[in-house]
Each structure stands twice: as structure tokens, then as C-alpha cells.
TORDO-763435 format. One record per residue (C-alpha): x, y, z; residue number from 0. Coordinates in steps of 0.02 Angstrom, whole numbers. Example, Ala and Ser with C-alpha at 12.3 -4.5 7.8 and 13.67 -1.06 7.14 Angstrom:
[pt [615 -225 390] 0],
[pt [684 -53 357] 1],
//
This chain:
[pt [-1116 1131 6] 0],
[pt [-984 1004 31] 1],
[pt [-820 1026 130] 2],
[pt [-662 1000 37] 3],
[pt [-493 953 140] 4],
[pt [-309 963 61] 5],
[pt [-195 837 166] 6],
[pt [-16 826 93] 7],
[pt [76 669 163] 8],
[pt [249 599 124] 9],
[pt [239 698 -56] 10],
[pt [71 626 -84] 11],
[pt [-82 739 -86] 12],
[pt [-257 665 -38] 13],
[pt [-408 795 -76] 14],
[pt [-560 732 47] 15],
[pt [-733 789 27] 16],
[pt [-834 737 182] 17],
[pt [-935 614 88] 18],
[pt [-797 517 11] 19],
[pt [-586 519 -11] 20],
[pt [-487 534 -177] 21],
[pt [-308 473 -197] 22],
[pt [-216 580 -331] 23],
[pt [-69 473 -330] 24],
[pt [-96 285 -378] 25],
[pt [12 144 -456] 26],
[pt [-31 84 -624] 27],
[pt [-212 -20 -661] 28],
[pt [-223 -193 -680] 29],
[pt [-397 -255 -738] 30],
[pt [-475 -82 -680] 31],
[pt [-401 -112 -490] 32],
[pt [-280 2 -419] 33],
[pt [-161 2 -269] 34],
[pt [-100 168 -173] 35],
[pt [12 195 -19] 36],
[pt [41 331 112] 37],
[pt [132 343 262] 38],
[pt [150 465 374] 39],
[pt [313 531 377] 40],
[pt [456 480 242] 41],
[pt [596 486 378] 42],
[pt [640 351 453] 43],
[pt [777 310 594] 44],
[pt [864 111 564] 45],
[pt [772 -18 660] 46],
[pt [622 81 701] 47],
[pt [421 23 661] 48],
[pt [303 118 555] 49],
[pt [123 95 459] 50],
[pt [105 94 293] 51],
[pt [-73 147 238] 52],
[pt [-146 65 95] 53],
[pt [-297 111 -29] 54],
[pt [-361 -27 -150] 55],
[pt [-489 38 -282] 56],
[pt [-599 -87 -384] 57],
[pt [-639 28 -561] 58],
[pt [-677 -127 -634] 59],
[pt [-859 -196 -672] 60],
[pt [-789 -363 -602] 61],
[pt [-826 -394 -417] 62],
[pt [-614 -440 -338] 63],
[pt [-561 -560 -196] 64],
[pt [-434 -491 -76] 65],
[pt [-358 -600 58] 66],
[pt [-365 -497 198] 67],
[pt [-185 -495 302] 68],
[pt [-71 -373 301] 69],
[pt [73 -515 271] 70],
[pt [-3 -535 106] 71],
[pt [88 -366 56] 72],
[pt [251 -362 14] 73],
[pt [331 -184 61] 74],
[pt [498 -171 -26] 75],
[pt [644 -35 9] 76],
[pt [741 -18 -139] 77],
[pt [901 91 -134] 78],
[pt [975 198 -296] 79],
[pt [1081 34 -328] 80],
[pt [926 -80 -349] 81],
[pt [958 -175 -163] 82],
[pt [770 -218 -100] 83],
[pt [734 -273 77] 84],
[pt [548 -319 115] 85],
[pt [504 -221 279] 86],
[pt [372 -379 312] 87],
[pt [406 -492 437] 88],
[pt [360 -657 404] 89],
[pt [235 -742 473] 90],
[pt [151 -913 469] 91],
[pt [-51 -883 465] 92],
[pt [-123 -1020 576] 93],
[pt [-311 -961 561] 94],
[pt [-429 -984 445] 95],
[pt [-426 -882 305] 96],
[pt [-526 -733 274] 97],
[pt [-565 -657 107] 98],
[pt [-683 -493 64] 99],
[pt [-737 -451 -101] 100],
[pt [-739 -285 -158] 101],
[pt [-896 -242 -288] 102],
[pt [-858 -111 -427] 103],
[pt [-830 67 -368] 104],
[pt [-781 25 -185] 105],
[pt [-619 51 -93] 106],
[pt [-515 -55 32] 107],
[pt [-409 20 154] 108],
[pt [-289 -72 253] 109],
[pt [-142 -17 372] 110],
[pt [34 -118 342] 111],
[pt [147 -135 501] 112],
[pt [322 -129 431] 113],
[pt [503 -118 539] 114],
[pt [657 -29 450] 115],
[pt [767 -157 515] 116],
[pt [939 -174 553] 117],
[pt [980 -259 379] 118],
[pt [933 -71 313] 119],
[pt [1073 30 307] 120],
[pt [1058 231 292] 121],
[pt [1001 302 141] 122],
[pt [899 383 28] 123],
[pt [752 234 -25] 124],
[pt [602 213 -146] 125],
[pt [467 103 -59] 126],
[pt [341 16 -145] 127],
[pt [197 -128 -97] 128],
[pt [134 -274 -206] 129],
[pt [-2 -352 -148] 130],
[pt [-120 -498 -259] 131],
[pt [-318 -526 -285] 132],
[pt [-407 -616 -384] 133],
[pt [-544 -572 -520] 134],
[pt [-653 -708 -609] 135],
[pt [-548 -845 -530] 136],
[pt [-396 -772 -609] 137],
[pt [-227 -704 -475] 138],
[pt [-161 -532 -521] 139],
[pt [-28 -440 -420] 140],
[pt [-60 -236 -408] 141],
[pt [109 -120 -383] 142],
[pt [73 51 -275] 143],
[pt [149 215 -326] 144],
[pt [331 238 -255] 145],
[pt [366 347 -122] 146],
[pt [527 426 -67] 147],
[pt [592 392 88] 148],
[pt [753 419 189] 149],
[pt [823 294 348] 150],
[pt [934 379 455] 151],
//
């Protein structure tokens, strides 16, 4: 018999059984690959640091490159008025560069360190990640669902 969790998180619901993890809410598919987000509260006080967990799923029959960094994420914080601020710091990569493929059917997690600045001013926010790989030599940029989030 297998055991069957319900975790609700910042409006998003993930159902785990204990031999795998199902997202239910995911942004749209490009080439069969999918990108979705969580984080773990959607409250957020101005200038404070948070984690932004990420799920990439390869549907595809293609095998998919990732560059694996979390500054190759763009985490934007877009207010009802359509002002974005990206919550990634930049930073200049000085190592080599690593890449991972993901076969068909497999999953990618990665956790995004993002800072709610002081340039963010309180309000109610959608936040979204992009984030690129690449598929039979070819670059394609996935968009996650949108969350709702307030900074305080």
C-alpha cells in the first residue's frame, strides 16, 4: 500500500506518495519541459532573504541541458501596475561551468536564494521564475506558475 501526503504551501498543493512527488501547479510546457515554484511562506517583510524552491520536469522524449546555478534564474516581483524587480543578485560565475542533463521522465529540483530588497516597496506581488535549457542544441526559456505574495 503506498502512503499518500497532502502538503499545501503558499496556495500551491503538492500530493507526495513515498515513492515519488507530483506538482499540481506548473507553468505552461515548452517542448514537453515544465518549470514549477514553491516557497514557503508568501509573506514577506522588505529587505529580508528567502528560498525559492524549484521543480523542472523533462515530459519530453528529448534528453535537456540545464546549467546548473541558481543565478541562471531570474525571479521577478511584479506589482498590480506591471513594476518587476528581479530578487537575484547578480553575480559573476568565475568557475567552470557545470551542466546536467535531465533524460525523459526525470525531475530537477533546485533551491533559489532570493532577498526582497529595499528597492521593493510594500505590496501585494505576483512572483514568477524564468529559467533557460537547451534541447537538441536549441535554447528555450521555461516560465513557472505565479504565485501570490505580499512584502510588508
Amino acid at each position: 500500500m503506498k502512503t499518500i501526503m497532502l502538503l499545501c504551501v503558499a496556495a500551491v498543493c503538492t500530493v507526495q506518495a513515498s515513492d515519488s512527488q507530483t506538482i499540481t501547479n506548473w507553468g505552461e510546457s515548452v517542448q514537453g519541459v515544465q518549470l514549477s515554484i514553491t516557497i514557503a511562506t508568501n509573506v514577506f517583510p522588505v529587505g529580508s532573504s528567502a528560498t525559492v524552491e524549484s521543480i523542472i520536469k523533462n515530459s519530453s522524449t528529448n534528453d535537456i541541458s540545464l546549467l546548473m546555478s541558481a543565478v541562471n534564474f531570474n525571479v521577478l516581483l511584479t506589482n498590480n501596475t506591471g513594476k518587476s524587480n528581479n530578487l537575484i543578485k547578480p553575480v559573476v560565475i568565475l568557475y567552470p561551468r557545470r551542466f546536467v542533463t535531465i533524460k525523459p521522465g526525470e525531475e530537477s529540483d533546485e533551491s533559489i536564494p532570493v532577498t526582497f530588497g529595499d528597492a521593493v516597496e510594500p505590496g501585494d506581488y505576483t512572483l514568477e521564475a524564468t529559467r533557460h535549457f537547451t534541447m537538441n542544441g536549441k535554447d528555450f526559456e521555461l516560465v513557472s506558475n505565479l504565485l501570490k505574495v505580499q512584502v510588508k
